[in-house]
C-alpha positions in Angstrom: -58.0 46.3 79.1 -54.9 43.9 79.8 -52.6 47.0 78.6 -49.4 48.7 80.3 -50.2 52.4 80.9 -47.2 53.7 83.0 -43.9 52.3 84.1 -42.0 53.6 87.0 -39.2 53.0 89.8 -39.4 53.7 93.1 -37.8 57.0 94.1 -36.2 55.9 97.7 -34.3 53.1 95.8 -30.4 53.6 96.5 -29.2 52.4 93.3 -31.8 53.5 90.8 -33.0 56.6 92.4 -36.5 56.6 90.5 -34.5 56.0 87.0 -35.4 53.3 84.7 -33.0 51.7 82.6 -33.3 51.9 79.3 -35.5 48.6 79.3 -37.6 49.9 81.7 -38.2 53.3 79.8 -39.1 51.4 76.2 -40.1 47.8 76.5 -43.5 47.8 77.8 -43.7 49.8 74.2 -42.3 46.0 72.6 -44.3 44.3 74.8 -47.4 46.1 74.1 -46.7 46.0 70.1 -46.5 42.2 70.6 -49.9 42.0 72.2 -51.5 43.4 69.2 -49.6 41.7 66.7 
């Protein structure tokens, strides 16, 4: 339904180590908020 259900990193990344910045963690919940706005 054109909707983000689950963000992730990969975990055999060097820098990130499967972490997600802060970004990563909450904006798909701004971009989804925007969708329905």
């Amino acid at each position: 339904d054109n909707e983000i259900v689950k963000v992730t990193s990969p975990h055999d990344n060097p820098v990130t180590h499967g972490n997600l910045c802060i970004k990563g963690r909450f904006g798909f919940q701004h971009v989804q908020q925007r969708r329905h706005d």
